[in-house]
C-alpha positions, 0 to 999 in steps of 0.5 A: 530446497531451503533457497526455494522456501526463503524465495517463497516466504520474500514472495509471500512477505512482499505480496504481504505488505503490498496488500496491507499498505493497500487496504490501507491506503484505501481507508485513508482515501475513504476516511479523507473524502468522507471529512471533506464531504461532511465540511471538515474540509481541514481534517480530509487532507491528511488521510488523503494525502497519506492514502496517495502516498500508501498508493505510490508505495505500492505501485512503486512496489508492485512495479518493481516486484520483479527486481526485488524478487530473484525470478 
C-alpha cells in the first residue's frame, strides 16, 4: 500500500516538474521573441536560449519518463 503511495507521488512530482519547466520555458521563448521583435535584439537571446534549454529538460524528461518511474 505505502509502495503504491511513494510510486504515485514520484508519478505526481515528475509530471510536476515537467509541467512547470514547460510553462517556463514557454514564457521564456515568448518573452525572447517579443525583445527580439521590439529591436532589443540583445536582451531576447537569452530568454531564448534558456527556453530552448527548459524545453530539452522536458522532452529529455518526458522521454525518459518510463526508466525514471518503475512501471
Amino acid at each position: 500500500m505505502s509502495e503504491r503511495m511513494i510510486n504515485s507521488a514520484w508519478r505526481l512530482v515528475l509530471i510536476g516538474v515537467m509541467f512547470v519547466l514547460g510553462c517556463a520555458g514557454m514564457f521564456q521563448l515568448y518573452q525572447g521573441l517579443l525583445n527580439v521583435l521590439a529591436g532589443h535584439w540583445q536582451m531576447g537571446v537569452i530568454p531564448i536560449t534558456g527556453g530552448v534549454v527548459m524545453g530539452f529538460a522536458v522532452y529529455w524528461l518526458a522521454s525518459h519518463r518510463g526508466e525514471l518511474v518503475d512501471v
